[in-house]
C-alpha positions in Angstrom: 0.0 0.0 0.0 1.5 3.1 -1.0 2.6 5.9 1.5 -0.4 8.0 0.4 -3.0 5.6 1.3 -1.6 5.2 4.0 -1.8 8.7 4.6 -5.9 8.4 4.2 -6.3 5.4 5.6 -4.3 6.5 9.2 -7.0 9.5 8.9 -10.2 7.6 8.0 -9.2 5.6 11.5 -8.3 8.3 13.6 -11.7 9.8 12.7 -13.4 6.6 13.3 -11.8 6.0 16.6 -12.1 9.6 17.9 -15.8 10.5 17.2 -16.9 6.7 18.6 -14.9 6.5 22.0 -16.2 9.6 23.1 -20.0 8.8 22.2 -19.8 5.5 23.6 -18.2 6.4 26.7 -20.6 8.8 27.1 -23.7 6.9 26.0 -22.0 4.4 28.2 -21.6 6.8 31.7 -25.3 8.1 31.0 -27.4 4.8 30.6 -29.7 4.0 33.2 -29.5 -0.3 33.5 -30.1 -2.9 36.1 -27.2 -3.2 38.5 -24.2 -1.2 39.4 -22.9 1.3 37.0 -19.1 -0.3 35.9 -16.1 1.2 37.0 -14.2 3.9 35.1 -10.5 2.8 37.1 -11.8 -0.9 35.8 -12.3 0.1 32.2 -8.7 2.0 32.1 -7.3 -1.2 33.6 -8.7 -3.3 30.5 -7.7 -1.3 28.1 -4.2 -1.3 28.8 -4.1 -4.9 29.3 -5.6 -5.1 25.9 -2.9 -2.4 24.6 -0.2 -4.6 25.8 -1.9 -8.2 24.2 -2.0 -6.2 20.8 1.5 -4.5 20.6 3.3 -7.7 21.4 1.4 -9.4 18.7 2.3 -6.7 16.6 6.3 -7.2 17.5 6.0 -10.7 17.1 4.6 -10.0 13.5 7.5 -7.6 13.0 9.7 -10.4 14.0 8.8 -13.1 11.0 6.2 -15.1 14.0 9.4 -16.0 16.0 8.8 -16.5 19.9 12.6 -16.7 20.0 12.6 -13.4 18.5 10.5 -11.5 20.1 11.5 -13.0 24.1 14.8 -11.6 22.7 13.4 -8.0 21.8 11.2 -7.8 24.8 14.5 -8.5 27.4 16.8 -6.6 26.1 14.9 -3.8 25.1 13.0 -3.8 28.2 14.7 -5.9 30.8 18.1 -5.1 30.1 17.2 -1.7 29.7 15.8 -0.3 33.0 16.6 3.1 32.7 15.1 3.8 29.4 12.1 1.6 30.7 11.8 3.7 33.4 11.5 6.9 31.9 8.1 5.8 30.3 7.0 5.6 34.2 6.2 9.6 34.0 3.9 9.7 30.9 2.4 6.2 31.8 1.1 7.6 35.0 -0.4 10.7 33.6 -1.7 8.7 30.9 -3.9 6.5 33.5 -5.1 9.7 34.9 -6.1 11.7 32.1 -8.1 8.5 31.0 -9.5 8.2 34.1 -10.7 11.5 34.1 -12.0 11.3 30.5 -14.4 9.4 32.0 -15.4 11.2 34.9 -15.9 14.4 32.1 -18.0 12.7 29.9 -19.8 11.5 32.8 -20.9 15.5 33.3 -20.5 16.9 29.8 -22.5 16.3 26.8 -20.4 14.8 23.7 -19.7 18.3 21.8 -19.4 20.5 24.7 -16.4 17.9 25.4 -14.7 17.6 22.3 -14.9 21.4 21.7 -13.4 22.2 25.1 -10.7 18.9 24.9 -8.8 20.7 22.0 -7.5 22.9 24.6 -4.8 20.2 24.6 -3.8 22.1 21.4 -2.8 24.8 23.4 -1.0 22.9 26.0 1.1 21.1 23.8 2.4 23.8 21.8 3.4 25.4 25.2 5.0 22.2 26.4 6.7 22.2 22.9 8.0 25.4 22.9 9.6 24.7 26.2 10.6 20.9 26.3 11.7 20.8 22.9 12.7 24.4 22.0 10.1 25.1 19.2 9.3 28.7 18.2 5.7 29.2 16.4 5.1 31.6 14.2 2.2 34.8 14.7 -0.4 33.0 12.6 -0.1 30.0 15.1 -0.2 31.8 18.2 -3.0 33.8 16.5 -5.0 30.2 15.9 -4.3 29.1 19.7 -5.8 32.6 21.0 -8.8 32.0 18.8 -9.2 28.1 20.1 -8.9 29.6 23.5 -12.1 32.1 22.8 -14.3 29.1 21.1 -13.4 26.9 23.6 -14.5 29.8 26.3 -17.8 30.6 24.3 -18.7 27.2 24.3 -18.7 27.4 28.0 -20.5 30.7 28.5 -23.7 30.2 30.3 -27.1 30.3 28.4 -30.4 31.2 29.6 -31.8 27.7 28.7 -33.3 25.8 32.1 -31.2 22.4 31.1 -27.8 24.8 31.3 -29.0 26.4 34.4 -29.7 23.3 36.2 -26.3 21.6 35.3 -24.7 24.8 36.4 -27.0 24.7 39.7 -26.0 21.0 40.3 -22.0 21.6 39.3 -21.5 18.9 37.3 -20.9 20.7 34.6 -18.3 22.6 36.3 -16.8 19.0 37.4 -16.9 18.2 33.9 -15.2 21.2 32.8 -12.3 20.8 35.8 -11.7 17.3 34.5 -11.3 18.5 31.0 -8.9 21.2 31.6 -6.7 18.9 33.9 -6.7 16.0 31.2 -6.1 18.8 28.3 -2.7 19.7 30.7 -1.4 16.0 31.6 -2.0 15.2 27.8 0.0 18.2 26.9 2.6 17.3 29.2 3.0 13.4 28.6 2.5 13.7 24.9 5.7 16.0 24.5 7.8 13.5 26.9 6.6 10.5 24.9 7.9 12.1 21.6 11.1 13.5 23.5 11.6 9.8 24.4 10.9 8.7 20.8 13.4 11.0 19.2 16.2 10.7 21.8 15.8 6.6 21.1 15.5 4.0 18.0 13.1 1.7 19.8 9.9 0.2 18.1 6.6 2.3 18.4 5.0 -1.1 19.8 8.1 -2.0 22.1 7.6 2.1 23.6 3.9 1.4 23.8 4.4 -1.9 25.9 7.0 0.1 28.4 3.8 2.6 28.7 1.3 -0.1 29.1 2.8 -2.3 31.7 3.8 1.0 34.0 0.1 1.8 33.1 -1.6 -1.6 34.3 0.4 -0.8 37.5 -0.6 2.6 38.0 -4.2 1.6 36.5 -4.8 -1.1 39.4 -3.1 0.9 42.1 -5.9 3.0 41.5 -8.8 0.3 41.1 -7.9 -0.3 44.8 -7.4 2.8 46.1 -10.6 4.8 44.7 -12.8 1.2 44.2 -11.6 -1.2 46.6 -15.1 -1.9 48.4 -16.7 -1.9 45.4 -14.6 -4.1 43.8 -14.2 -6.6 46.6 -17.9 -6.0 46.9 -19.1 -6.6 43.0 -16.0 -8.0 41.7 -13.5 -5.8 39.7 -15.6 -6.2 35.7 -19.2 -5.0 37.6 -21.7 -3.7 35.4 -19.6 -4.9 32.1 -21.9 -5.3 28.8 -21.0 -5.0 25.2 -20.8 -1.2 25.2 -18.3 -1.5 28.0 -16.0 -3.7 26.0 -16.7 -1.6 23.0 -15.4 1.6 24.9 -12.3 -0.8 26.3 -11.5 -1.7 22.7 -11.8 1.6 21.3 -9.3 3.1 24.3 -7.1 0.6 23.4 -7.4 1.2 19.7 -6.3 5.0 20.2 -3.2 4.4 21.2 -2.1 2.2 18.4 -4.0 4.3 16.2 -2.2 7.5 16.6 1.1 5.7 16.3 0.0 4.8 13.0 -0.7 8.6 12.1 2.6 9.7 13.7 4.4 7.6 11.1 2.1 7.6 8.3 0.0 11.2 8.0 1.4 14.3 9.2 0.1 17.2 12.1 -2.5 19.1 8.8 -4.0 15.8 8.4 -4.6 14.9 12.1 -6.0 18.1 12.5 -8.3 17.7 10.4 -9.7 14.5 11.3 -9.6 16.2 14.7 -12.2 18.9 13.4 -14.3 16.5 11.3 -14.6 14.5 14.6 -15.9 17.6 16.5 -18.4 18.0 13.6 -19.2 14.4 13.6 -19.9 13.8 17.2 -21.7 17.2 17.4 -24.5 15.6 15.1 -24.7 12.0 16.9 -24.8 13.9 20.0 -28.1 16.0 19.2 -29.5 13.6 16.5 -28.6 10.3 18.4 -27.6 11.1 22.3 -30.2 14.2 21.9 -27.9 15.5 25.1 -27.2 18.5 23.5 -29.1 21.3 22.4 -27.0 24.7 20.5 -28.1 28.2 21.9 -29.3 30.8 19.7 
């Protein structure tokens, strides 16, 4: 498959993934069923066990189907390597809790209210960038981070509407947008370490995304039993599990690998721009579909 297609495909993906994690995890956190609700800490937990299954498939692919060669790639890239390993311990753990509290924002936000603010994260990695990595931006792109940072605050300007005034009078809309603004910071953050990492290193996309995943599965149950421990010894630690709830684990999962694949593949226009169709397209769902939201006038 030429690069090109790749190119397009990488984007038709990244779109797909995007626009149905967040209106599955949301549809997902706001259905009413039989039983207790299942647990966000749980959900992260799955997914990166499920990252980790899929990556080392994908090595041992890489490696011709060898389980010689790929014990040998995982120990001494990983094993025999503990410094380097252990510098994916930072981004990992921010990692777990921005996806932890992805779930407790679109647990209090409506789908579009939480993409539009989420691209915050725009701004907050530029400003990581420009002082991890040393990049200068021109005027136009400071100019289109000022004018992100007005959308994103008219999108949260109160309306007169009784459904806005009683989230507002409840505060979960205000938890929402907390959870939002920290996740848009940590992503910021742990997304310029991870391609610091990359660059300063040759290592395999899928050997860097293991190092992330198993510090992650730690981190991910250290919190299952700190934040759900009754519950979980209680219920048992996959509560409240259906297919929607393996559907969101799978798609988590998926976004990982998927924006590996648009890292090496597309380039920062095009995943922008499957960004903003995802805005557009979850916008729709969301008051077609969800019928959670409703524009002001």
């Amino acid at each position: 498959m030429s690069s090109t297609r790749l190119k397009y495909v990488s984007l038709g993906v990244l779109v797909f993934q995007t626009t149905s994690l967040v209106l599955t995890m949301r549809y997902s956190r706001t259905l009413q069923g039989e039983g207790p609700r299942y647990l966000a800490s749980s959900a992260v937990v799955s997914a990166e066990l499920l990252k980790i299954l899929t990556c080392v498939l994908l090595v041992y692919k890489d490696h011709s189907f060898s389980i010689r060669a790929l014990n040998n790639v995982l120990t001494q890239e990983i094993i025999n390597k503990p410094m380097d390993t252990l510098k994916l311990a930072i981004p990992s753990g921010i990692y777990t809790l921005q996806n932890n509290l992805l779930y407790v924002a679109l647990s209090n936000l409506d789908a579009a209210t939480y993409q539009v603010t989420y691209q915050l994260k725009i701004l907050t990695t530029a400003l990581f960038s420009v002082s991890m990595l040393g990049r200068r931006l021109g005027v136009y792109q400071w100019l289109s981070l000022l004018i992100l940072m007005a959308g994103v605050a008219l999108v949260q300007w109160p309306s007169d509407s009784s459904q806005a005034h009683e989230q507002l009078t409840t505060g979960s809309q205000f938890v929402g947008l907390m959870a939002v603004l920290v996740a848009c910071c940590s992503s910021g953050f742990a997304g310029v370490y991870f391609e610091k990492i990359l660059k300063e290193t040759k290592q395999s996309v899928w050997v860097r995304n293991i190092q992330l995943g198993v510090f992650g599965l730690v981190f991910g149950l250290m919190g299952v039993f700190v934040y759900d421990g009754n519950r979980v010894r209680e219920y048992g630690m996959f509560q409240g599990y259906n297919h929607l709830t393996w559907t969101v684990v799978a798609l988590q999962a998926l976004g990982g690998l998927v924006i590996a694949a648009v890292i090496k593949y597309a380039d920062n226009i095009l995943k922008g721009f499957a960004t903003s169709l995802s805005i557009i397209l979850s916008t729709l769902i969301s008051y077609f579909w969800l019928q959670d939201f409703e524009p002001t006038r």
